[in-house]
C-alpha positions as CSV (number, residue, x, y, z in Angstrom):
1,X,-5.5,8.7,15.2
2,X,-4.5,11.4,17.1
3,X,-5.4,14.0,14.2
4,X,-9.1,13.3,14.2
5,X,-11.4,15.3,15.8
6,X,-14.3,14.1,18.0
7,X,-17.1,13.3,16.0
8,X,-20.6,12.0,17.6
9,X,-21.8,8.0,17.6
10,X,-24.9,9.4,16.0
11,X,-22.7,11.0,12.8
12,X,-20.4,8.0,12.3
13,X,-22.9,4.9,12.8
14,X,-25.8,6.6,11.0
15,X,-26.5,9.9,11.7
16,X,-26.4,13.5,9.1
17,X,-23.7,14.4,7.1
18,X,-21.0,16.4,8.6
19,X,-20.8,19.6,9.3
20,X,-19.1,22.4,11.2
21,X,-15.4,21.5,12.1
22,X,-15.7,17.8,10.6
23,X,-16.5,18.8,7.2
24,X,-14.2,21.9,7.2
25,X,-11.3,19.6,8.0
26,X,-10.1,21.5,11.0
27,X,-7.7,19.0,12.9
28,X,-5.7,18.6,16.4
29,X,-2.3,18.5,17.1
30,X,-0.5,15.0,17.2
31,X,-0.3,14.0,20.5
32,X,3.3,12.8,21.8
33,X,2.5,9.6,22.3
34,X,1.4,9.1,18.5
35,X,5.3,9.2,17.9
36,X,6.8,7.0,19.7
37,X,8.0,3.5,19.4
38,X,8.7,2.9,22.8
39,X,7.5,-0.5,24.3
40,X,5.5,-0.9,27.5
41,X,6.3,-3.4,29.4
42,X,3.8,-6.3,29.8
43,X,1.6,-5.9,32.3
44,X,1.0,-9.4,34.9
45,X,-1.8,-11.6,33.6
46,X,-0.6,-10.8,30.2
47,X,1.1,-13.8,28.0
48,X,2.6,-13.6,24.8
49,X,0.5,-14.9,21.8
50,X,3.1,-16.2,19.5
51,X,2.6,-20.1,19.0
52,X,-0.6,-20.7,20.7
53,X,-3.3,-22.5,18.6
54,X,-6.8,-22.1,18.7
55,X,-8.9,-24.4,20.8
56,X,-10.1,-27.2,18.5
57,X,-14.2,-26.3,17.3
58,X,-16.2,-29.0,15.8
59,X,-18.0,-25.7,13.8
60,X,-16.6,-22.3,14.1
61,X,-20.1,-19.8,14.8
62,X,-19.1,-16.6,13.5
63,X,-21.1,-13.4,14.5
64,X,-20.9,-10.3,12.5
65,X,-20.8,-6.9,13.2
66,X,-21.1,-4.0,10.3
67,X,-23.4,-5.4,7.6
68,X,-22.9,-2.6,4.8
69,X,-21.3,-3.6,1.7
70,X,-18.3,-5.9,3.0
71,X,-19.8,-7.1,6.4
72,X,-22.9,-8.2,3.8
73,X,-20.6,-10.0,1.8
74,X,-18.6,-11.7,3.7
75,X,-21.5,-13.1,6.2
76,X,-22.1,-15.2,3.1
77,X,-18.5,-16.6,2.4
78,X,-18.3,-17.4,5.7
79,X,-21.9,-19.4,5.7
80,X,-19.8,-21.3,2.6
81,X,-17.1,-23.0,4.1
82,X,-17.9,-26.6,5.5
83,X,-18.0,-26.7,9.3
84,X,-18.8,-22.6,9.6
85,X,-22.6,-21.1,10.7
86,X,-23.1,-17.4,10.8
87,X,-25.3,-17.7,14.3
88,X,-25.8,-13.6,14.4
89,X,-25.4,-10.4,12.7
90,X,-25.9,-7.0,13.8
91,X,-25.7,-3.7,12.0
92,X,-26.6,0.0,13.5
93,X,-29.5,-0.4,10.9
94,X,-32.0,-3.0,11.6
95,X,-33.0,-3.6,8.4
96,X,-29.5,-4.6,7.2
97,X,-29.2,-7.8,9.4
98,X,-32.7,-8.5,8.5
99,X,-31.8,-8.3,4.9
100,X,-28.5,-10.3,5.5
101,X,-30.9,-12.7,7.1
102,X,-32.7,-13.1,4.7
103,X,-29.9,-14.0,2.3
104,X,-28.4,-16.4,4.1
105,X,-31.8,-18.0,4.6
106,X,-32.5,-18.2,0.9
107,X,-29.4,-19.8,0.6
108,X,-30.3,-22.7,2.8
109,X,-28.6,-21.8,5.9
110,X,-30.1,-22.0,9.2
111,X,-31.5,-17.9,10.0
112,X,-29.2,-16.3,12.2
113,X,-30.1,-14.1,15.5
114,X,-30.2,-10.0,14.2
115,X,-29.5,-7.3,16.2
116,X,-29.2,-3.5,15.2
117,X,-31.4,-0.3,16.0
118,X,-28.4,1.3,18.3
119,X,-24.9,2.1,18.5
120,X,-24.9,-0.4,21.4
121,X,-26.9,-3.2,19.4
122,X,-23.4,-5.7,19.5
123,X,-22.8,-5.7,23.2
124,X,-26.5,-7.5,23.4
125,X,-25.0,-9.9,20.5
126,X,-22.0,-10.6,22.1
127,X,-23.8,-11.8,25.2
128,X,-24.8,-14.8,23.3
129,X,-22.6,-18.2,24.0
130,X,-23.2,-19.4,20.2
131,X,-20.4,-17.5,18.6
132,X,-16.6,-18.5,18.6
133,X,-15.4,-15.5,16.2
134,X,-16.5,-12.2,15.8
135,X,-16.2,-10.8,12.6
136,X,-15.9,-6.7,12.2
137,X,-16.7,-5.0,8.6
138,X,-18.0,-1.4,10.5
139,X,-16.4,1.7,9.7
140,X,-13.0,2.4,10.7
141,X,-13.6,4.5,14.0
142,X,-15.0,1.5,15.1
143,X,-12.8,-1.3,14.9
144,X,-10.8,-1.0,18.1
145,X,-14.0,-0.5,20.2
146,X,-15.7,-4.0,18.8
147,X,-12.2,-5.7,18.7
148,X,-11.6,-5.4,21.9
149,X,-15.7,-5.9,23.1
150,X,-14.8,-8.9,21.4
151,X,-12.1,-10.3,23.0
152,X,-13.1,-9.3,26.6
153,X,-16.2,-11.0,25.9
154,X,-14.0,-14.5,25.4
155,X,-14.0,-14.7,21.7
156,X,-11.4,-14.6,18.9
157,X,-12.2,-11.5,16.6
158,X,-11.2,-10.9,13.0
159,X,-11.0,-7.2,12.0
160,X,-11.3,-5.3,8.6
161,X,-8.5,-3.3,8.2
162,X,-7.4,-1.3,10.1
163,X,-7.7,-3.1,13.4
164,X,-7.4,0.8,14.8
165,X,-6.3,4.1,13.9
166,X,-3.9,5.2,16.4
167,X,-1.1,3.7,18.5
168,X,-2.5,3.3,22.0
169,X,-5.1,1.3,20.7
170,X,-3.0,-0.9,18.8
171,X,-1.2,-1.2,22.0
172,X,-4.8,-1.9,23.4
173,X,-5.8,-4.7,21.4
174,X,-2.2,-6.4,22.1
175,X,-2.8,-6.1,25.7
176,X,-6.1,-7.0,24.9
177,X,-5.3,-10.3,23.5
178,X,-2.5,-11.5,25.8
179,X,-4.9,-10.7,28.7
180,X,-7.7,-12.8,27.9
181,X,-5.9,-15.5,25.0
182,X,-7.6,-15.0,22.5
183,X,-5.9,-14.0,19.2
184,X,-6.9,-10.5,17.1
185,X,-6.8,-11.1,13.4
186,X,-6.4,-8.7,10.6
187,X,-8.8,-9.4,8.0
188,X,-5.7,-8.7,5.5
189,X,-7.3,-10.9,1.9
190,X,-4.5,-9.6,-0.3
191,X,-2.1,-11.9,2.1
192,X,-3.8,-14.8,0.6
193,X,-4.1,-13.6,-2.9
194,X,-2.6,-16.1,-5.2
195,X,0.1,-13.9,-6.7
196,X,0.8,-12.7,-3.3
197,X,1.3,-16.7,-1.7
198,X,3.6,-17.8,-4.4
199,X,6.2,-14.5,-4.1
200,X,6.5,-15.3,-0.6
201,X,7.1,-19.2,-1.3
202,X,10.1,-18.2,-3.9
203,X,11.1,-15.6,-1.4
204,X,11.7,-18.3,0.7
205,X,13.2,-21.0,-1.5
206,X,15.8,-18.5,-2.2
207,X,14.8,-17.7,-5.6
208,X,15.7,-14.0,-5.3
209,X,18.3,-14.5,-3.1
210,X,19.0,-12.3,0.0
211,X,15.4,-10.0,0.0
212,X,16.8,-6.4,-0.3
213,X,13.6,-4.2,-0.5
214,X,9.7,-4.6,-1.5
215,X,7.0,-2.2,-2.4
216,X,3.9,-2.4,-2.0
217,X,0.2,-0.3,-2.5
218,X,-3.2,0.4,-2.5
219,X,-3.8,2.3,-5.8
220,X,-7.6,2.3,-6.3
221,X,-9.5,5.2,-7.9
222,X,-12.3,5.7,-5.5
223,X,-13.5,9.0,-6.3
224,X,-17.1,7.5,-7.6
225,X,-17.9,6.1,-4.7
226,X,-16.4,8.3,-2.1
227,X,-19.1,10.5,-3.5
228,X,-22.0,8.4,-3.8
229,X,-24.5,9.0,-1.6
230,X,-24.9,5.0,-0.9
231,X,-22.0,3.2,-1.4
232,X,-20.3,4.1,2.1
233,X,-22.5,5.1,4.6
234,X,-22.8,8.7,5.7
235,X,-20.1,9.3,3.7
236,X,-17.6,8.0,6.3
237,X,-14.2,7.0,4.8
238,X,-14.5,10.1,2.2
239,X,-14.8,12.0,5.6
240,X,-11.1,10.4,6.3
241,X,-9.7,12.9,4.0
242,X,-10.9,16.2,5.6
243,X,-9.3,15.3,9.2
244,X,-5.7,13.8,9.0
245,X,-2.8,13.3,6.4
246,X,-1.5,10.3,6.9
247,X,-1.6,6.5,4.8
248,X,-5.1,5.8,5.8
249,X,-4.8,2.1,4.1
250,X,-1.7,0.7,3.2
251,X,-1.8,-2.8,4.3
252,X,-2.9,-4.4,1.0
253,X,0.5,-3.6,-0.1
254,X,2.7,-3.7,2.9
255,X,1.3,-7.0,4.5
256,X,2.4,-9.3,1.8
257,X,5.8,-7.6,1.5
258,X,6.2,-7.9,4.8
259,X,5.3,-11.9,5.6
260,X,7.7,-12.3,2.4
261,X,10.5,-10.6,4.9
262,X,9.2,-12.8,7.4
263,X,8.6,-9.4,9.9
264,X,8.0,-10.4,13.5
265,X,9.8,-13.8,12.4
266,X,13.2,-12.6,12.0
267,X,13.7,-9.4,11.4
268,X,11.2,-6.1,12.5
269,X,9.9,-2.9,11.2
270,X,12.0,-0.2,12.8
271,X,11.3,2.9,10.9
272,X,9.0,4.9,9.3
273,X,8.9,8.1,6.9
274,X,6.4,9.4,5.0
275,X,5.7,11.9,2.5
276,X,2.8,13.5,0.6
277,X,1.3,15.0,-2.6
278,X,-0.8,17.9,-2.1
279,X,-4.3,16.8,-2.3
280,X,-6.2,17.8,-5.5
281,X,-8.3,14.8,-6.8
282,X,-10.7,14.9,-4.6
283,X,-11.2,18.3,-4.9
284,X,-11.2,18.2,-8.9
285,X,-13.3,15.4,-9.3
286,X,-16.1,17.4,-6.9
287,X,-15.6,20.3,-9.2
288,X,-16.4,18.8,-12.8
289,X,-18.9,16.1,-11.4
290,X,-20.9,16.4,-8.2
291,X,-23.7,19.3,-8.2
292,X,-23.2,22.1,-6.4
293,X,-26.1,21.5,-3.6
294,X,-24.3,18.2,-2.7
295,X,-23.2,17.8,1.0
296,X,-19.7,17.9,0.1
297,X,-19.3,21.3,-0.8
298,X,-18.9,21.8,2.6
299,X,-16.0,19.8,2.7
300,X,-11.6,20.5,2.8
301,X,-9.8,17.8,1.7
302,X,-6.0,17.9,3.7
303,X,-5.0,14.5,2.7
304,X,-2.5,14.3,0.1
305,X,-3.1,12.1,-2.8
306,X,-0.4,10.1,-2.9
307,X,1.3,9.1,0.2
308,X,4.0,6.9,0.5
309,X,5.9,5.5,3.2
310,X,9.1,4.8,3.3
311,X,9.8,1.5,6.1
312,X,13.2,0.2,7.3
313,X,13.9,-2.7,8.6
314,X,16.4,-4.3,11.9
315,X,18.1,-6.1,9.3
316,X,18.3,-3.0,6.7
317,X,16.0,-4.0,4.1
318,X,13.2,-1.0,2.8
319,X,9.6,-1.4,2.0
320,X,8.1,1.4,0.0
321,X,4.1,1.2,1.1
322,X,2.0,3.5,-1.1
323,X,-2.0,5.0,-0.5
324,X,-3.6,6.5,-3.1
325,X,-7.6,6.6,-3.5
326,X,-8.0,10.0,-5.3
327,X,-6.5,9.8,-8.4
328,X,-7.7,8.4,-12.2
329,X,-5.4,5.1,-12.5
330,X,-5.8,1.5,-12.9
331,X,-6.0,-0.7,-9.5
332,X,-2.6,-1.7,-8.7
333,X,-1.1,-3.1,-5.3
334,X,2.1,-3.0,-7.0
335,X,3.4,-6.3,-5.2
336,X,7.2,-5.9,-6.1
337,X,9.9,-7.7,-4.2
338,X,13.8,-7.8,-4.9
339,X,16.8,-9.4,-3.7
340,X,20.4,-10.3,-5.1
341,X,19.2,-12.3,-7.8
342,X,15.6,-11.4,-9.2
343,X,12.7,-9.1,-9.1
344,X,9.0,-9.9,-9.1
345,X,6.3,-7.1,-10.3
346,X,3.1,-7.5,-9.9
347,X,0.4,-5.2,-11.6
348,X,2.7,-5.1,-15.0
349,X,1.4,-6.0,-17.8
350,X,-1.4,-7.7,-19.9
351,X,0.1,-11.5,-18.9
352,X,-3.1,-14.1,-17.5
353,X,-1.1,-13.6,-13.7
354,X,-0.4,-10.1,-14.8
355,X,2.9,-10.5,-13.1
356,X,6.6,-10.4,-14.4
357,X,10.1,-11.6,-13.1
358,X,13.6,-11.2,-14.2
359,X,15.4,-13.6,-12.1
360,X,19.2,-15.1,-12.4
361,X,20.6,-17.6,-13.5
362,X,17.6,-18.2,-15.7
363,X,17.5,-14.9,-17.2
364,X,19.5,-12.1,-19.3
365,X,19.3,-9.7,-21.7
366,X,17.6,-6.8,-19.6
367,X,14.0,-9.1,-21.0
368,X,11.4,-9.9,-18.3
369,X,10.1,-12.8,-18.2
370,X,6.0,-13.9,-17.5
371,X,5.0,-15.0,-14.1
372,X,3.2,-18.1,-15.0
373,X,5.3,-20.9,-15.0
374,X,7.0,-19.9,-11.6
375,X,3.0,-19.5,-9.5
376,X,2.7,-22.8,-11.1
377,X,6.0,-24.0,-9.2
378,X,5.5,-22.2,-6.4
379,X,1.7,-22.0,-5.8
380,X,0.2,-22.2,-2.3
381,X,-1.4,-25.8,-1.3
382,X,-4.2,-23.2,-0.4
383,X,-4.6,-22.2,-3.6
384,X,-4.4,-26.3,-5.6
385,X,-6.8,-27.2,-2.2
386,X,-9.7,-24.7,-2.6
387,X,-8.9,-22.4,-5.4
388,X,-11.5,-24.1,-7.4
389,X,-13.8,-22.6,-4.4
390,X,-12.4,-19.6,-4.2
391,X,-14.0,-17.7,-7.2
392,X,-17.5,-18.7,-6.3
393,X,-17.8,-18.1,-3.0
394,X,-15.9,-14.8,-2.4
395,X,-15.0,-11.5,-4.3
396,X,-11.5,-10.3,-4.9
397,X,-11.1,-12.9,-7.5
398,X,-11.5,-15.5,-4.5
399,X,-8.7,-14.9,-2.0
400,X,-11.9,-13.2,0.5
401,X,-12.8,-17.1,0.6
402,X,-9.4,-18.5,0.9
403,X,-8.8,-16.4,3.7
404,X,-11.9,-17.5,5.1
405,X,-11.8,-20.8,4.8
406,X,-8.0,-20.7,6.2
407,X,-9.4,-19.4,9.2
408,X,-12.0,-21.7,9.7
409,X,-9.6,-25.2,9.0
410,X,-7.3,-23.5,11.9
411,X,-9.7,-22.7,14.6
412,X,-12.0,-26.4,13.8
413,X,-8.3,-28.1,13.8
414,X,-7.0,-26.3,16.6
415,X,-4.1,-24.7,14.8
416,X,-1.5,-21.7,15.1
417,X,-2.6,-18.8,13.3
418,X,-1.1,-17.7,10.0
419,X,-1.3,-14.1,11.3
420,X,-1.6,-12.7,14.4
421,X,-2.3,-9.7,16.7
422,X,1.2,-8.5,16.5
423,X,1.5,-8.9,12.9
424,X,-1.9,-7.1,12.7
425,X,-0.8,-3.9,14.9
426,X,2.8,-3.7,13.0
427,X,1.3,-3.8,9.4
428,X,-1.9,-0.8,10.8
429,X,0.8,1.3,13.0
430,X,1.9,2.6,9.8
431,X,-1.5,4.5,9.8
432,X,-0.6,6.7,12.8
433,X,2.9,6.9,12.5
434,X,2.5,8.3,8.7
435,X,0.4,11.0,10.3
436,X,3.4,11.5,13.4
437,X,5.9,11.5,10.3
438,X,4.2,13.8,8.3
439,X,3.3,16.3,11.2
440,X,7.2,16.1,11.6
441,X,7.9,17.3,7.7
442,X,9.0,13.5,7.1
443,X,11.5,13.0,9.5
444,X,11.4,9.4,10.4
445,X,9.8,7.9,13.7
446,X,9.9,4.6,15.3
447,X,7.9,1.4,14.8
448,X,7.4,-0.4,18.1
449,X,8.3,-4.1,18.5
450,X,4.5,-5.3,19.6
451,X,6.1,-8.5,20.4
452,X,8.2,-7.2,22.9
453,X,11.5,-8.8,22.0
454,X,10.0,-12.3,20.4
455,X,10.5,-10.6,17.0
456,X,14.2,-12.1,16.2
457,X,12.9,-15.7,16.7
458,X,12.1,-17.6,13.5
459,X,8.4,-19.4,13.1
460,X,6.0,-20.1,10.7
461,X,3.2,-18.0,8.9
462,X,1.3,-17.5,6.1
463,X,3.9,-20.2,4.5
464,X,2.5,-23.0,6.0
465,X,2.7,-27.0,5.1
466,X,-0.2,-28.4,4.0
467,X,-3.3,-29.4,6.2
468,X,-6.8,-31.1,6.1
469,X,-10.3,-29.3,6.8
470,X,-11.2,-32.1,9.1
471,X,-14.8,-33.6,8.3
472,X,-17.8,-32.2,8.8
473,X,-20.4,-34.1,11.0
């Protein structure tokens, strides 16, 4: 993002704690480009990625780069799913892929190649010709640099989100992936989150009608670990918040809203707004709990609290998309979706699916109704295939696995991807263009079409019809 200030390899991949300008939260100017929503034309040798399937693998060989607590993690899950090895793992710090190593050996699974001690430890990784998809869990500044590495190097890559923090490398990885073929995935979990599946299969049964507006968060207090001294490394993301204001995470919340609008399959985000609270939790929460020689103390948070964005669509519908890490309240992703004849909320109550509808003909009397019977009705063949799975081999009450194992059936049966590289830059450009919005007191700016055009035309998604994990062996 155009707001963030240099800051060294050494600082952000394992280096001191900032100082100076970094931790004083001085920032740059937005630069013009971080505005707009033009469209560049596609350059030759570039193809569109929309409809073509992976190449068929017998076993998908995943390497992964960025072994702290979610790169860890997920090098497991992905060891679980039939037909998957984890061939390599690198991390900055050597010891983590030797520890991650280590795991997946005491687990029975063959030891995969490490590689760490540098910044420049996954270019010697991806040299290998054992790994189909590269996996990225590093810190943020980092994912469009090993996204692309990966793709120029001939493999697919799935990226933690955000795939990147500013336009021109969102524009990048696009390029990027018509050039060579290979598809860019957003790592986006909460897509496949049970709740999450079924409101988009009523969405598009009808059941609320015509789909007026969404909303959609990330509401996590994260204020104990943003100041722990271990949980993220060298304090990077609580570093986010002294250099830009802007919606540093928002696609938990706006991806699922925006599959159940069917964006980039029939209608496209065209605007964007944003506004801000001013930022005080941070602050506070340093005051009453985090002694006084601590490394923050140096620090100026400029990121609001609460920042919303406020999205419209070609077709006119609105998706409010909400970030808020710094403030005491319960998770919530919100998850709310309304048309002409029903509501879903998510995130509502003390029901089992802690989800409520009101939805018409069925229902009057101003009286929601519980969730249950309708995720029953409409729940995801994902879900009745591998849910069983999913809680025992992933966290995030299992959808981490069902994303993972979604991903591996498609690239072992050679199929179209659920989500792709232009649904992955539309649902992260709302990172840079909150910053552009809010820089320009909230005025609204323009969402490019990263599918040049293709948007209008209607094809699948995350909605898919059923398919087989073909056998292993």
């Amino acid at each position: 993002m155009s707001e963030t200030p240099a800051v060294s390899r050494r600082l952000l991949l394992g280096g001191a704690v900032a100082t100076g300008a970094l931790a004083s939260g001085m920032t740059a100017a937005p630069s013009a480009s971080a505005a707009t929503g033009r469209t560049p034309r596609r350059r030759p040798g570039q193809k569109s990625m929309i409809g073509v399937p992976f190449e068929a693998h017998r076993t998908v060989r995943v390497g992964v780069i960025g072994l702290g607590n979610r790169g860890g993690g997920m090098a497991e899950g992905w060891a679980a799913v039939p037909g998957c090895t984890v061939t390599a793992v690198c991390d900055v710090r050597a010891d983590r892929a030797r520890r991650t190593a280590d795991r997946l050996v005491s687990k029975g699974e063959p030891r995969p190649a490490e590689y760490g001690g540098s910044a420049g430890s996954y270019t010697r990784m991806l040299r290998r010709d054992d790994i189909d998809l590269v996996y990225v869990a590093t810190p943020w500044e980092f994912h469009h640099e090993h996204g692309r590495a990966a793709l120029l190097s001939g493999r697919h890559a799935m990226v933690e989100l955000p795939v990147a923090t500013d336009l021109r490398q969102l524009w990048d990885l696009v390029d990027a992936s018509e050039r060579t073929q290979r598809h860019l995935l957003l790592a986006e979990n909460c897509s496949y989150g049970r709740n999450e599946l079924a409101m988009l299969r009523m969405a598009h049964a009808g059941v609320f009608g015509d789909i007026t507006n969404g909303h959609g968060g990330y509401l996590h207090d994260l204020r104990e670990l943003l100041f722990s001294d271990t949980y993220y490394t060298d304090s990077w993301r609580r570093l986010w918040h002294t250099r830009s204001t802007a919606s540093l995470y928002p696609m938990h919340g706006l991806a699922p809203i925006a599959a159940a609008m069917d964006i980039n399959r029939g209608d496209r985000m065209a605007t964007l707004s944003a506004t801000a609270t001013a930022p005080k939790g941070l602050a506070d929460y340093r005051e009453r709990f985090v002694p006084r020689e601590h490394p923050s103390w140096k620090e100026t948070y400029i990121n609001g609290d609460l920042v919303t964005c406020l999205i419209e669509t070609e077709k006119g519908r609105v998706v409010r998309a909400e970030h808020d890490v710094s403030s005491p309240r319960p998770y919530s992703r919100i998850n709310t979706l309304a048309g002409s004849r029903g509501i879903v909320e998510d995130y509502a109550g003390p029901a089992p699916t802690g989800a409520r509808v009101y939805l018409e003909p069925d229902h009057g009397g101003h009286a929601w109704r519980d969730f249950a019977d309708f995720r029953k009705e409409f729940d995801h063949w994902l879900w009745r295939k591998v849910g069983d799975d999913a809680a025992n081999n992933g966290g995030h009450g299992g959808m981490d696995y069902v994303l993972q194992w979604r991903t591996v059936q498609l690239m072992r049966a050679g199929l179209v991807p659920d989500i792709d590289v232009y649904d992955s830059a539309a649902w992260c450009a709302a990172v840079p263009l909150s910053a552009a919005s809010l820089a320009r007191q909230g005025r609204a700016v323009e969402i490019p079409d990263f599918t040049r055009g293709a948007w209008a035309g209607r094809r699948p998604g995350l909605d898919s019809g059923p398919t087989e994990m073909p056998p292993v062996g």
